[in-house]
C-alpha positions as CSV (number, residue, x, y, z in Angstrom):
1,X,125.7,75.6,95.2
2,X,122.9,73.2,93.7
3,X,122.4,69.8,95.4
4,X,124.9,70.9,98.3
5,X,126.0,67.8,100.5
6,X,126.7,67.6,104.2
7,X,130.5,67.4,103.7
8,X,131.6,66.9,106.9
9,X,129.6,63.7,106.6
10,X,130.4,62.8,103.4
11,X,134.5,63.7,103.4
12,X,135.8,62.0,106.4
13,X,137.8,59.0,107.5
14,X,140.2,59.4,104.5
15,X,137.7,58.6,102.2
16,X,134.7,60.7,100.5
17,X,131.6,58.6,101.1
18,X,128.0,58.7,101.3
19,X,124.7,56.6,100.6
20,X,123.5,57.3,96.7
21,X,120.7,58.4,96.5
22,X,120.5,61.1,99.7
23,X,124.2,62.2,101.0
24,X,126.3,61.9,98.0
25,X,125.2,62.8,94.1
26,X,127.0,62.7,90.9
27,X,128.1,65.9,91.1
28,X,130.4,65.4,94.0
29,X,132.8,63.4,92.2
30,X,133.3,66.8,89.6
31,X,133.2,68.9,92.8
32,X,136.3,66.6,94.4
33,X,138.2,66.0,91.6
34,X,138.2,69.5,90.6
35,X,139.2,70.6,93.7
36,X,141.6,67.3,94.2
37,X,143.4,68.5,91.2
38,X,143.5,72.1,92.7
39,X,145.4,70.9,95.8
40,X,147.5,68.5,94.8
41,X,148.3,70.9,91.9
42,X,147.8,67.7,89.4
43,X,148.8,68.1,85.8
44,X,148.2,64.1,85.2
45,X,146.3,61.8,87.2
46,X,145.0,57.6,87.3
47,X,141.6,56.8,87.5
48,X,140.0,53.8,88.2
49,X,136.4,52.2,89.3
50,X,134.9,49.0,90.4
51,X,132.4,47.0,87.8
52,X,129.1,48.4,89.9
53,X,127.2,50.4,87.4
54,X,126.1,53.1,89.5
55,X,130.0,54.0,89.7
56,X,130.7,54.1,86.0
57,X,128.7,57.4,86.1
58,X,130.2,58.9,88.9
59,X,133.9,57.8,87.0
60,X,133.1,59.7,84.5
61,X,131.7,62.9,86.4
62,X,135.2,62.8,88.7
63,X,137.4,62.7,85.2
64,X,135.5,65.6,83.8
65,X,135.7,67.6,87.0
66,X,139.6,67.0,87.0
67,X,140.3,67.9,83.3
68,X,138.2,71.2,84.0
69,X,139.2,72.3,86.9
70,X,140.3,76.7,86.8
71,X,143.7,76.5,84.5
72,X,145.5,73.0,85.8
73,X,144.5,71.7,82.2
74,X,145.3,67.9,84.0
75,X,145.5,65.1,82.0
76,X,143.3,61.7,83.3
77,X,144.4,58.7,82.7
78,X,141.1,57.1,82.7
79,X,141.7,53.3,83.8
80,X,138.4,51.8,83.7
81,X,138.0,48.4,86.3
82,X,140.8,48.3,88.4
83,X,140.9,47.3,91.9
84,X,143.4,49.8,94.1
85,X,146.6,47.4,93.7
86,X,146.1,47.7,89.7
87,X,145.3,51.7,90.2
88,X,148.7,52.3,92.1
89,X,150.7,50.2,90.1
90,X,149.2,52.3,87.2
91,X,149.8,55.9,88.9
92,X,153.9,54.2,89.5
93,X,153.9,53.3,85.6
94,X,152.8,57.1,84.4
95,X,155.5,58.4,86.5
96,X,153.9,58.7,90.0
97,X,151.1,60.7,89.3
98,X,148.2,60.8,91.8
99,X,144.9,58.8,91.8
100,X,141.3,58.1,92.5
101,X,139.3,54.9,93.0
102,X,135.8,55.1,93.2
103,X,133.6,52.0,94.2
104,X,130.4,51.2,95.1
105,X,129.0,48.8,97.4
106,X,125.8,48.1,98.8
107,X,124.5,50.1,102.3
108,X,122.4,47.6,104.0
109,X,119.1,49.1,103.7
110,X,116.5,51.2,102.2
111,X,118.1,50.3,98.5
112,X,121.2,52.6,98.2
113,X,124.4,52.3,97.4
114,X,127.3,53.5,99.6
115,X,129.7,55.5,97.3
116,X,133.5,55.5,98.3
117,X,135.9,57.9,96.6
118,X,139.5,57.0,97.8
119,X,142.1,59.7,96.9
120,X,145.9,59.1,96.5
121,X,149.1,61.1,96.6
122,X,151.6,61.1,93.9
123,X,153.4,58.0,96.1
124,X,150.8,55.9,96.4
125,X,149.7,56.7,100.0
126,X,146.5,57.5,101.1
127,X,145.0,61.4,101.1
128,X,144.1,61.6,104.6
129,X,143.1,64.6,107.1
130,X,146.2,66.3,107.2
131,X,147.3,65.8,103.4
132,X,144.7,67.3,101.7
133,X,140.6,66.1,102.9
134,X,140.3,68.4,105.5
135,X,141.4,71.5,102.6
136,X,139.3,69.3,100.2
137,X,136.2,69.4,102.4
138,X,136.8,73.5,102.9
139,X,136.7,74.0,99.7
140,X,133.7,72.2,99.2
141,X,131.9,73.9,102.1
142,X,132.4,77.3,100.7
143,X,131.5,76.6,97.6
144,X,134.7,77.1,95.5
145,X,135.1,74.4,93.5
146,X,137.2,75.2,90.8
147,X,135.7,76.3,87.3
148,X,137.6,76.3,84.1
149,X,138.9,79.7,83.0
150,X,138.7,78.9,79.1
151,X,138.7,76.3,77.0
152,X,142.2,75.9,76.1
153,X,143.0,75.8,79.7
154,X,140.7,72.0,80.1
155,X,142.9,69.1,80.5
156,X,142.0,65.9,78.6
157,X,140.9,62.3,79.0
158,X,142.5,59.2,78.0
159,X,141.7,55.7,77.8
160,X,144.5,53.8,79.5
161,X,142.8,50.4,80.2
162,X,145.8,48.9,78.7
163,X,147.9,49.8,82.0
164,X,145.6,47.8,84.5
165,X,147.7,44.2,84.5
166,X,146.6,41.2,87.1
167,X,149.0,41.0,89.2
């Protein structure tokens, strides 16, 4: 595994989380949404981030690792800003799908940012412990992350800014 993280650490607490850079890198939002995707056996899923720069990157790493992830061939219903009441009325809207919100916020010291990946169930509740993280962090661990098969099995992304409403 390149840059390998200390995933009991970083995927705890019903959250994945860690200080960027150090604990948590880019990759590990294709690493969980891959393997998100993989256990929740997702054919669609919501997306959404906060308006911190340093997330748009990792947005876009976590939809890539969910449309590529072994033969699933997932479609992501990429939100763009949303906060998690716009994400979860979104997921409701496509039909109860599940989601992911990823935000950033500063750490306190030293000049990183504390990453927060939130994961949701097709219902809206939170992925905790016993629904999927504690699978999720395995899988991590061991260093299966999912991997396409073949091209025709990749999902695809789509724009679906138009879903996020103020409410």
């Amino acid at each position: 595994m390149l840059n390998p993280i200390d995933s009991d650490a970083v995927i705890r607490d019903g959250r994945i989380a860690g200080v960027f850079p150090g604990e948590i890198h880019e990759g590990v939002a294709w690493w969980v949404a891959a393997c998100f995707v993989l256990i929740s056996q997702a054919r669609q899923m919501a997306v959404a981030h906060d308006e911190h720069p340093v997330t748009a990157e990792f947005h876009r790493r976590f939809c890539r690792g969910a449309v590529n992830a072994e033969h699933w061939g997932c479609h992501v219903s990429s939100l763009g800003t949303a906060d998690e009441a716009q994400l979860l009325h979104a997921m409701k809207e496509l039909g109860g799908v599940p989601g992911a919100l990823l935000t950033t916020t500063d750490s306190g010291g030293g000049g990183g940012q504390m990453i927060t990946i939130r994961l949701y169930d097709a219902d809206g509740r939170p992925v905790t412990e016993d629904t999927g993280l504690a699978r999720l962090r395995k899988v991590i661990a061991s260093d299966r992350i999912p991997i396409p098969v073949n091209d025709q099995a990749k999902g695809r992304i789509t724009d679906r800014r138009g879903l996020v409403v103020t409410l």
